[in-house]
N, C-alpha and C positions, 0 to 999 in steps of 0.2 A: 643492548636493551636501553631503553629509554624509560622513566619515571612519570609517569603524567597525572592529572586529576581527574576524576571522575565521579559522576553517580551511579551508586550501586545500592540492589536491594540484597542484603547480606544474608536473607532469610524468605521464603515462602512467606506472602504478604503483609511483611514489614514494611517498614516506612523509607524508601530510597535517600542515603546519606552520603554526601562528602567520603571521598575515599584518594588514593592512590593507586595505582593501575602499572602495569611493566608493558610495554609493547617491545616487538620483537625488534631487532638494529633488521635497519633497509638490504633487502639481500638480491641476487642479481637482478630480480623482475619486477622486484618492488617498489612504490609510490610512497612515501610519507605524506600524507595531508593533514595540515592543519585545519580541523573542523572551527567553523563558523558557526552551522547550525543546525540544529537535530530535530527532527518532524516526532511529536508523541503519535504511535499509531496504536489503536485500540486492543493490537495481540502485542505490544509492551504489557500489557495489564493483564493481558490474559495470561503471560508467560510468568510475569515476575509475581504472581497470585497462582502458578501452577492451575489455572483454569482446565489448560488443556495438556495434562499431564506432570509426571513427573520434570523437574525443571533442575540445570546447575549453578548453583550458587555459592561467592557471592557472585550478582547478575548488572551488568552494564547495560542495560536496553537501549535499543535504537537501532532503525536501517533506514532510518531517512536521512543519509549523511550530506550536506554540502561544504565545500571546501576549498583551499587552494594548495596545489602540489609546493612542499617545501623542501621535497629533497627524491631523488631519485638511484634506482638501482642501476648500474654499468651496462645492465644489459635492455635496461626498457628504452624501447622506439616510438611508445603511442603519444607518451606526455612530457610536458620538458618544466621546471621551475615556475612557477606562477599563474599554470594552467586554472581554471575551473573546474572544478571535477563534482562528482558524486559518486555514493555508492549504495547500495541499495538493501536486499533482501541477501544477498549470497558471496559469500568472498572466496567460493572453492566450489573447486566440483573433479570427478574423477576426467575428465575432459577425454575419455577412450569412448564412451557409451553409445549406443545409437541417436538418443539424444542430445546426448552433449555436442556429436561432432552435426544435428542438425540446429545444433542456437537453443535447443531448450533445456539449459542446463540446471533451468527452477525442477523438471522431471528427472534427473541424473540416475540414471537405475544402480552406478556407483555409489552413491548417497552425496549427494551436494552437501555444503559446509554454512549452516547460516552465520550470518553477522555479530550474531549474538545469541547466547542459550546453544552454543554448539563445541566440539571438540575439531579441532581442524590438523590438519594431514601427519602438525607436529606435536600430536597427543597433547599442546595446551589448548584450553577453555578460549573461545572468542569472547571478545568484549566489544560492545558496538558503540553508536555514535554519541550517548552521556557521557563525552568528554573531550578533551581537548583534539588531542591526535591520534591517528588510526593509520597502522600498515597494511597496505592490502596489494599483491600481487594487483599489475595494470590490466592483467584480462578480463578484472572485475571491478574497473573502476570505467565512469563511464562521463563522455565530458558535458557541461552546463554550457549551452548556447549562451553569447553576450546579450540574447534578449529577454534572457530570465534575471530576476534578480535573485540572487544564492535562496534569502531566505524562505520567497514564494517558490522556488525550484527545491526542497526540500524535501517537501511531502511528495513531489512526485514519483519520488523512488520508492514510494511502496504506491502509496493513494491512486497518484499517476497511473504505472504500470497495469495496477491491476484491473483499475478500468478500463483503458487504454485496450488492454493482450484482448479481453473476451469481445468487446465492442468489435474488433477490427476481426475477430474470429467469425463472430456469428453475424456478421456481414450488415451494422451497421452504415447507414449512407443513405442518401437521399431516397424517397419514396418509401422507407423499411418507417415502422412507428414504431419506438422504444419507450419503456415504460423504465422509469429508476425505483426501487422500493428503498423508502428513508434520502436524506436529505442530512447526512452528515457529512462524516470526514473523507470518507467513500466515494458517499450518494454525490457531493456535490461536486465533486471531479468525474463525474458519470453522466451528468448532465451537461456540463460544459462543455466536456470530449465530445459524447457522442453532438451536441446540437455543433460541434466545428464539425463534424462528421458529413452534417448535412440531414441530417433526420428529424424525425416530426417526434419532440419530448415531451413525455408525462412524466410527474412527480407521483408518483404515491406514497403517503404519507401519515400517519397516525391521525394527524388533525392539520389543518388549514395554517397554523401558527407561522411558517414560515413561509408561507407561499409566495410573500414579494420577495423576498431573495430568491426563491426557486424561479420567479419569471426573470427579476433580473440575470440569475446565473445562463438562461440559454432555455430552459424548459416552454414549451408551449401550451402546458395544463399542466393541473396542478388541481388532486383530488383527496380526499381523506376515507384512509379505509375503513377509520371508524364508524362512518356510514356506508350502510348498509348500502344503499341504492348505489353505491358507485359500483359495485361489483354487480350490480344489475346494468347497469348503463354499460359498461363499458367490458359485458360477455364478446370473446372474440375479437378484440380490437387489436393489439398485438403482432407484432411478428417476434422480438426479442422482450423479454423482461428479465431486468438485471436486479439481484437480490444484494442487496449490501448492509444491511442488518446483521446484527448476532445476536438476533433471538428467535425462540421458535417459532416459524410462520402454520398456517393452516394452507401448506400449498396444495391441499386439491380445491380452494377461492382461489388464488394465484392462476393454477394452470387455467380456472375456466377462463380466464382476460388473454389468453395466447389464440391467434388466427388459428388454423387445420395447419400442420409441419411447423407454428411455432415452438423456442425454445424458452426457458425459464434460466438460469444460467446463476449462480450463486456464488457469492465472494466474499459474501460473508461466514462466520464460522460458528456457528452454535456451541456450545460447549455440550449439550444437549441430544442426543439421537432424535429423529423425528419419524413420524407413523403417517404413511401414508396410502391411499387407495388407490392401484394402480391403473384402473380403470381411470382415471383423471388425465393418465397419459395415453393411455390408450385408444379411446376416443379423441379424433382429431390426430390423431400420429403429432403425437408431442413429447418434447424433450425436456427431462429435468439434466442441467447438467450442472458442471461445476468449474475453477477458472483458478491458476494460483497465477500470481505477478505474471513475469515474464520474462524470456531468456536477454542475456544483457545485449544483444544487437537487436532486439526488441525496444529496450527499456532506452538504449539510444534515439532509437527512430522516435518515440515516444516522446524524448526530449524534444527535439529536433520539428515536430510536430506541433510539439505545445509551446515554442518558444515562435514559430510562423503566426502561428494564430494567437498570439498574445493572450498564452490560459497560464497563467502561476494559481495557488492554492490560496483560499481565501484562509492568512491566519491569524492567528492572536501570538503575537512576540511574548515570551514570558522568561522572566530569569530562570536559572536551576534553583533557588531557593524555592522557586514556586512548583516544583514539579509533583508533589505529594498531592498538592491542592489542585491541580490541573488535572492526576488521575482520578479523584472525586470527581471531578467537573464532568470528563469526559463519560463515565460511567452513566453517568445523570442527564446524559446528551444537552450540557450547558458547554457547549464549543460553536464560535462561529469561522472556522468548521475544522481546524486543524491549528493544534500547540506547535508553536516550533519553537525550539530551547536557545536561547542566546548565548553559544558556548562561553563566550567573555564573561562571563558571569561565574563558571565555572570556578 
């Protein structure tokens, strides 16, 4: 066991504090990494505020981990001392399942192990990336290309990924029009990905406020739904619309901007149940679906992808003293566009 530092929120929506942490001694398949830096993503907040559900605490949040390997188990082959690595959304999974043994081990029908807010195989609580150092079995550790720099390759282990798995699902690529809803932490790895994808991008957006960063980022429009006439102009346009918000939408406006066998596709999380008219999908044979991260030979390729086409995470570097105020921030969608935690600071 190893002693290390960490932020933890000690209590359902307390204020995240200085602590100490045990992680487990390196055992045959495992990776020690020394965390660099840790991506805030917007279900840290939801999780350590029990937004969406009961939660265990006290709570270490983070799956945007980057890193470098400091020590390794006798029996792992993938990484060797001073690798780049990441890790992401999952550090376990039953690895028997039909999915597991197809790469989608974020679907585990054995129950996957998150990174944090989870119980994993050895009946202790995980602790995620708010802190110094992190053991993680190597099957769940995934490497940083030399053309990322660790702390814009951070957030792609959640942010990334999760734009990344449905884009490439619902068959983003040249000639397809994708539409992003929101222009956050999300939204704006949604737009980036898909316009390296090759696709024709729209932003949609509460109001216009950010629109030059939306063209800079890769989008090719850029509309506000507060106005009414965009959802007039732009009935039918559509082949995918990615939803990355977490709050309730009016998606029978949404579905009408999807082409006839458009999909709607959601990745963001509502805390919220929503009411909808089915007749919205039904007309046009349209799909609402929905999209979590992605299996780690995914979340790979993903890297691997975004470090070709020179995409890192637009962030704001912030100490851990500042992380109480950074969850304010984010809430208040005052991010341009993702925290990453400067673990030295820790």
């Amino acid at each position: 066991m190893t002693t290390v530092a960490a932020y933890a929120a000690p209590a359902p929506k307390a204020p995240l504090e200085r602590t100490a942490i045990e992680r487990r001694a390196v055992r045959e398949h495992d990776v020690l990494i020394d965390i660099k830096f840790a991506g805030i993503c917007h279900s840290d907040i939801h999780q350590a505020r029990e937004g969406w559900g009961e939660a265990i605490f006290p709570m270490v949040p983070g799956h945007e981990i980057a890193g470098v390997v400091s020590e390794i188990g006798p029996g792992v082959t993938k990484y060797k001392v001073g690798d780049r690595v990441g890790v992401g959304c999952l550090v376990d999974s039953c690895r028997e399942c039909d999915n597991c043994k197809a790469g989608l081990e974020q679907h585990c029908t054995g129950g996957s192990v998150g990174t944090y807010n989870a119980i994993g195989k050895d009946g202790e609580p995980t602790y995620g990336g708010y802190s110094e150092k992190v053991v993680v079995d190597e099957n769940f550790v995934v490497r940083i290309p030399e053309g990322l720099s660790l702390d814009e390759a951070a957030p792609l282990l959640c942010a990334g990924i999760t734009t990344y798995s449905p884009l490439k699902h619902w068959g983003a690529a040249p000639g397809k029009k994708v539409a992003v809803i929101g222009l956050g932490g999300l939204g704006h790895m949604g737009v980036k990905i898909a316009h390296a994808l090759g696709a024709e991008v729209t932003v949609l957006s509460q109001s216009l406020r950010k629109k030059d960063d939306g063209l800079k980022l890769g989008a090719d429009h850029y509309y506000a739904t507060s106005d009414e006439n965009t959802f007039k102009e732009l009935a039918g346009t559509f082949d995918l619309i990615l939803s990355t918000v977490s709050a309730p939408l009016d998606f029978g406006a949404y579905l009408s901007l999807l082409r006839t066998g458009g999909a709607l596709v959601n990745v963001g999380a509502p805390e919220e149940p929503i009411a909808l008219n089915l007749f919205s999908l039904i007309g046009g044979n349209k799909t609402l679906a929905g999209s979590a991260i992605g299996g780690i030979a995914e979340t790979q390729e993903m890297l691997d992808f975004c470090a070709e086409h020179g995409i890192g995470s637009e962030i704001e570097l912030i100490a851990a003293s500042e992380i109480n105020e950074a969850y304010e921030r984010v809430v208040n969608s005052d991010v341009r566009y993702r925290f990453v935690i400067d673990t030295a600071t820790i």
